[in-house]
C-alpha positions in Angstrom: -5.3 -35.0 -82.6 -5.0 -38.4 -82.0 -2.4 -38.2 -78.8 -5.2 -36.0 -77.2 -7.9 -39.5 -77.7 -5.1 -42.1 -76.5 -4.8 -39.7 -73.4 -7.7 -39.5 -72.3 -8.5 -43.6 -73.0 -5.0 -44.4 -70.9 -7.1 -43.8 -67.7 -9.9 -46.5 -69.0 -7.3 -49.1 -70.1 -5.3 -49.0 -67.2 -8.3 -49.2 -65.2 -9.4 -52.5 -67.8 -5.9 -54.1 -66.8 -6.7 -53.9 -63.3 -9.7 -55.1 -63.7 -9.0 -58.2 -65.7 -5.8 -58.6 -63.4 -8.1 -59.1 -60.2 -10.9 -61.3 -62.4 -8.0 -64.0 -62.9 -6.8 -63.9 -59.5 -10.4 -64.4 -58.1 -11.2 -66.6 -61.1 -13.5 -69.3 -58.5 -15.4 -66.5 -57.2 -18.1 -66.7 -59.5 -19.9 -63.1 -58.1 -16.4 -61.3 -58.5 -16.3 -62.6 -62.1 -19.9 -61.3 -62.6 -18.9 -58.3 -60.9 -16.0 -57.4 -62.8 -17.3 -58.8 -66.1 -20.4 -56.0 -65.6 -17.6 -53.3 -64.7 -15.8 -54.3 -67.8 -18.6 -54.1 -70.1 -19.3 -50.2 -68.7 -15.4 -49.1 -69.4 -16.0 -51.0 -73.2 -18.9 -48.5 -74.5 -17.2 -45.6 -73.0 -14.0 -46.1 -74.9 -15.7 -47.4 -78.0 -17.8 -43.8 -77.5 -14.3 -42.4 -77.4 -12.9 -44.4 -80.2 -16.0 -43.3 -82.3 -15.5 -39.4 -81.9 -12.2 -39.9 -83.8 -12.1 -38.1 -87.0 -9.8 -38.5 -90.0 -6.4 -38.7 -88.8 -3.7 -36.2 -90.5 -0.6 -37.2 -91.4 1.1 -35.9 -88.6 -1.4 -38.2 -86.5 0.0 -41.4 -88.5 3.2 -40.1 -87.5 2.9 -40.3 -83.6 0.9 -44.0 -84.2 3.5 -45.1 -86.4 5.9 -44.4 -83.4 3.9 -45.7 -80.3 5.9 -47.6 -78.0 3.3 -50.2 -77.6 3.2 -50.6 -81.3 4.0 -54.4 -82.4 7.6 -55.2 -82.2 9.5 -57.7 -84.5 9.7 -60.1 -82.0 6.0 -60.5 -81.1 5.4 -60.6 -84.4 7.7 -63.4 -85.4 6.3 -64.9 -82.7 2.9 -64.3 -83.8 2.7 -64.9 -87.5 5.6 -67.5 -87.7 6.4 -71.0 -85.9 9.5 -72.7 -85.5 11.9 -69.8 -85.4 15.3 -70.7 -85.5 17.6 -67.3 -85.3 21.0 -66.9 -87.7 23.2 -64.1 -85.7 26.7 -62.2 -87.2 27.7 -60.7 -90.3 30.5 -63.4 -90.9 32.9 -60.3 -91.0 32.4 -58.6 -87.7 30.2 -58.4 -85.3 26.5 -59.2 -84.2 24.0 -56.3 -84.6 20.6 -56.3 -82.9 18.9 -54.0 -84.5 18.6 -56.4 -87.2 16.3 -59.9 -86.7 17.0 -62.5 -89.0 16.5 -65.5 -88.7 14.6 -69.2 -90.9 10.8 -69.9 -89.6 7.5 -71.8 -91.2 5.0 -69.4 -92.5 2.2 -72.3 -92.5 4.4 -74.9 -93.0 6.7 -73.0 -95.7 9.9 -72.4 -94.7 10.9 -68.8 -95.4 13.7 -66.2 -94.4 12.5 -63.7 -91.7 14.0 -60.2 -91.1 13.5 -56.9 -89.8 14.4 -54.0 -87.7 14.2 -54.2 -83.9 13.8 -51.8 -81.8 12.9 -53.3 -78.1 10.2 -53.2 -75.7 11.9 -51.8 -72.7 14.6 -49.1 -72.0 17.5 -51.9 -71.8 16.6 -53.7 -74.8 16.3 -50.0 -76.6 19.8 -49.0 -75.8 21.1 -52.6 -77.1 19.4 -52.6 -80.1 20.3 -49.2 -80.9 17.2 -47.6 -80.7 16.1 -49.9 -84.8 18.7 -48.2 -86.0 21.1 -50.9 -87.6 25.2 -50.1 -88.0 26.4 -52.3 -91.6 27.2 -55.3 -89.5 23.0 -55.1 -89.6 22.7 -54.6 -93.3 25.5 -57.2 -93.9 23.8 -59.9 -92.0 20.4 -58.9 -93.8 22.3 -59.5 -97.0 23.4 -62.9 -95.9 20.4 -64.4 -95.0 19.2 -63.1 -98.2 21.8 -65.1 -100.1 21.5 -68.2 -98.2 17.5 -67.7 -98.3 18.4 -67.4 -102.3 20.3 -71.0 -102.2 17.7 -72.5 -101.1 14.7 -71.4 -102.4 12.9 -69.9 -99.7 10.6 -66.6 -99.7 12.1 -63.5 -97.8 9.7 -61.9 -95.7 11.1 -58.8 -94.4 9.8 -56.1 -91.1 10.5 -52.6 -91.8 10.6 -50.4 -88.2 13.4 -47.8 -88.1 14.0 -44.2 -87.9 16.9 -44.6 -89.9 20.9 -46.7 -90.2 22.6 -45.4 -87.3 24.9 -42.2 -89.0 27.9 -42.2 -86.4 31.5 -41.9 -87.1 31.8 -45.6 -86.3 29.5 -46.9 -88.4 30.7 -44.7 -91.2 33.8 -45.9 -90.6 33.0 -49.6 -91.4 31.2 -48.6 -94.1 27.5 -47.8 -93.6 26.8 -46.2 -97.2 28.4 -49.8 -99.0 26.7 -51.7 -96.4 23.1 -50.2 -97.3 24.0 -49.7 -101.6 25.3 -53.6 -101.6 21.9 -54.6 -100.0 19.9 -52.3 -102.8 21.9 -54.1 -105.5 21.9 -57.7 -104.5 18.2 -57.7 -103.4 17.5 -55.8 -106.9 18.7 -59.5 -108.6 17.6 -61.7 -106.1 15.2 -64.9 -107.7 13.0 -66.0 -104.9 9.6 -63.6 -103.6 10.6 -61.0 -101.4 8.1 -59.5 -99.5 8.5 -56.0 -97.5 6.0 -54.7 -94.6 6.4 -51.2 -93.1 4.7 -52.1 -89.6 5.5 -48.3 -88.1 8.7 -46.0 -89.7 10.9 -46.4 -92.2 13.1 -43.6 -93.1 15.8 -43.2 -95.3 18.1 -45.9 -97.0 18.3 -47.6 -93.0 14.7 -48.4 -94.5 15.3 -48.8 -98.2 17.8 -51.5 -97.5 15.4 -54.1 -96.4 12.5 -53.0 -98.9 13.7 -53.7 -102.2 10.8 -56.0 -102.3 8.1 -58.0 -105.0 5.4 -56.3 -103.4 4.8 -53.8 -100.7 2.8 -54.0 -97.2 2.0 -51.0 -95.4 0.1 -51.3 -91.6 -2.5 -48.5 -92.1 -0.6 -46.1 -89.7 3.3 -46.7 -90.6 4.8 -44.2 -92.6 7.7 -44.6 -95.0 9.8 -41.8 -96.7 13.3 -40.5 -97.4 13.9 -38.9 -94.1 12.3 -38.0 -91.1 9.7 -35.1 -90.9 11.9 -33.1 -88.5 14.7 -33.5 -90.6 12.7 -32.7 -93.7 11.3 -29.3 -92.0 15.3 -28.4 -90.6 16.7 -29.0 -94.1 13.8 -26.9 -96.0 12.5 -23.9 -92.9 15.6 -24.3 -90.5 13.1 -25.2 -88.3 12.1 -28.7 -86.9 9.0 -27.7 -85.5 7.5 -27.4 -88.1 7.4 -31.0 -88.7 3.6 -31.3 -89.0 3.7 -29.1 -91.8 6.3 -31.2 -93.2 4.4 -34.5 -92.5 1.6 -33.3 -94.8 4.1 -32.4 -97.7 6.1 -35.8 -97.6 3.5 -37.9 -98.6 4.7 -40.3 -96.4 1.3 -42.5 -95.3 0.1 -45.5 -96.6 -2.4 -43.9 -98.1 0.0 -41.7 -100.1 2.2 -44.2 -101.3 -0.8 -46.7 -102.0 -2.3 -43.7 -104.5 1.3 -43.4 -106.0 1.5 -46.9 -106.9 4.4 -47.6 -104.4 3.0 -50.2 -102.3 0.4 -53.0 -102.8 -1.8 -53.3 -99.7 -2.9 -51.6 -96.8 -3.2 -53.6 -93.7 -6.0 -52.1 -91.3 -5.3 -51.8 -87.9 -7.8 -51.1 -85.3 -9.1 -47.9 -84.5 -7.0 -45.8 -82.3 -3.9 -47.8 -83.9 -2.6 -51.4 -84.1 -1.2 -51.0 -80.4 -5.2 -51.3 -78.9 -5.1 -54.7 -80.2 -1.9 -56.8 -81.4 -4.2 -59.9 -82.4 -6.7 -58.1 -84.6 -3.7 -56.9 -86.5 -1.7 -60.0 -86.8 -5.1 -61.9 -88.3 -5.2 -59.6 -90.6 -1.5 -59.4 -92.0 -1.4 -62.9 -91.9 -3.8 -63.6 -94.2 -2.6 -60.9 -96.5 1.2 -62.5 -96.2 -1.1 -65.8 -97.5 -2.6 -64.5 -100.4 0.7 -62.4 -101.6 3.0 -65.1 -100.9 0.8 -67.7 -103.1 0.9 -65.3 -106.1 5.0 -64.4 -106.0 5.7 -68.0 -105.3 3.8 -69.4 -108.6 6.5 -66.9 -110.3 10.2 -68.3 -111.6 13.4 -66.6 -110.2 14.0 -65.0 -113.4 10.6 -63.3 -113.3 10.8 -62.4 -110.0 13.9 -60.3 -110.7 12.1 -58.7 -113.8 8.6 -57.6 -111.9 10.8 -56.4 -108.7 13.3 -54.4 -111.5 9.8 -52.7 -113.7 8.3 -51.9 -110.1 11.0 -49.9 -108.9 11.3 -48.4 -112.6 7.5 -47.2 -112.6 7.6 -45.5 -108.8 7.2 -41.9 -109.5 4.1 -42.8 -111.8 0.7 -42.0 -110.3 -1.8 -45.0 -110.5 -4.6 -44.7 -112.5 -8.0 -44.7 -110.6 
């Protein structure tokens, strides 16, 4: 299984941190550089030999990457693929939800609506953003941005990370399932390009509610489907661990959903996943945003609407090979 390679490369990165750690602090030491530099090389061909033993990854394997830790968050990637982010907070109706990004930015020099799911890098930022999982102050604000983003003309680009809406009573109690079926409706009709990437998890209509989208981009290892593969295996065995099993049967990879018609492109990610290297990743999704954005945005508003209405009308088809 994959987790079994990352474990046994954590011992050779950590040691490659240290290693570049100590080259920049004796950066005028030209033998330590040389030193290091040869040290370095030696720890690169015994994880690429590492990296090459990998076999085909199983579902269940795009699982676990799609829910690394050190897997891209929203806010490195706004950062990386976007420039002069300016961030819009609140629903207008209650309250502020971080689980939800949103914010205006310039995708080479185009302005365009960014949003997704954020989860956090640390343990503090985790617990304040709810874990990705957005209450319908979230959704709500989504939907704003949306509208305004409609006003003005301006492509939506949205960031799909979550293992689900958040299901408490609170949440419920606002009203979660309006919160999510308003966003499905409105972004159904919306006339400017809206553009969805699943970057690790999307489950369930906490998903759904930011992927009613022109087209479809899927990082290699995310995985998007209607529920979570414990839940699936509790609902259907009473039993949660048999969640590989169920991974197999959802056809929740890329790879699936690509066959099935569902989503347009596959961005590779580096061997091992997209957490060994963030920059190879965002180089490639950028130039996939390019060419995706330049075909939606030679489309009208009413267009638009129809293509995003027939796609969602054909899911269920299998593509022909």
């Amino acid at each position: 299984m994959i987790k079994d390679l990352l474990e046994q490369l954590a011992p050779l990165d950590a040691q490659i941190a240290a290693l570049r750690g100590n080259a920049a602090d004796e950066e005028s030491d030209m033998s330590a550089i040389t030193a290091h530099a040869s040290e370095l090389a030696e720890l690169a061909v015994e994880e690429d030999e590492i990296l090459r033993s990998c076999g085909p990854l199983t579902a269940e394997d795009r699982v676990f990457l799609a829910r690394h830790p050190a897997r891209p968050h929203i806010d490195e990637t706004v950062n990386a693929l976007f420039t002069d982010f300016f961030e819009q907070c609140g629903d207008r109706q209650c309250r502020e939800d971080r689980a939800i990004l949103g914010g205006i930015a310039k995708f080479h020099g185009m302005p365009v609506t960014v949003i997704g799911h954020r989860k956090g890098a640390t343990l503090e930022e985790n617990m304040a953003c709810n874990f990705g999982m957005p209450g319908p102050e979230g959704y709500r604000k989504a939907l704003r941005l949306m509208k305004q983003a409609e006003k003005f003309g301006r492509p939506i680009i949205t960031f799909i990370d979550t293992p689900g809406a958040y299901p408490g009573k609170e949440a419920e109690e606002r009203g979660q399932g309006e919160a999510i079926a308003r966003n499905l409706m409105e972004m159904s009709g919306l006339t400017v390009p809206i553009i969805a990437v699943v970057t690790g998890e999307g489950s369930s209509g906490g998903a759904l509610a930011l992927g009613v989208a022109n087209h479809i981009l899927m990082l290699e290892n995310a995985v998007y489907s209607v529920l979570s593969p414990e839940g699936f295996a509790s609902i259907l065995w009473k039993d949660s661990s048999r969640s590989g099993e169920a991974c197999e049967l959802m056809k929740l990879t890329a790879q699936d959903l690509y066959r099935d018609g569902i989503v347009e492109e596959i961005i590779p990610e580096p061997v091992g996943g997209a957490q060994r290297s963030h920059a190879a990743l965002y180089a490639a999704l950028d130039t996939a945003l390019k060419n995706h954005l330049r075909t939606l945005c030679k489309m009208g508003g009413k267009a638009l609407a129809e293509q995003r209405y027939k796609k969602y009308r054909q899911i269920g088809e299998t593509r022909k090979a």
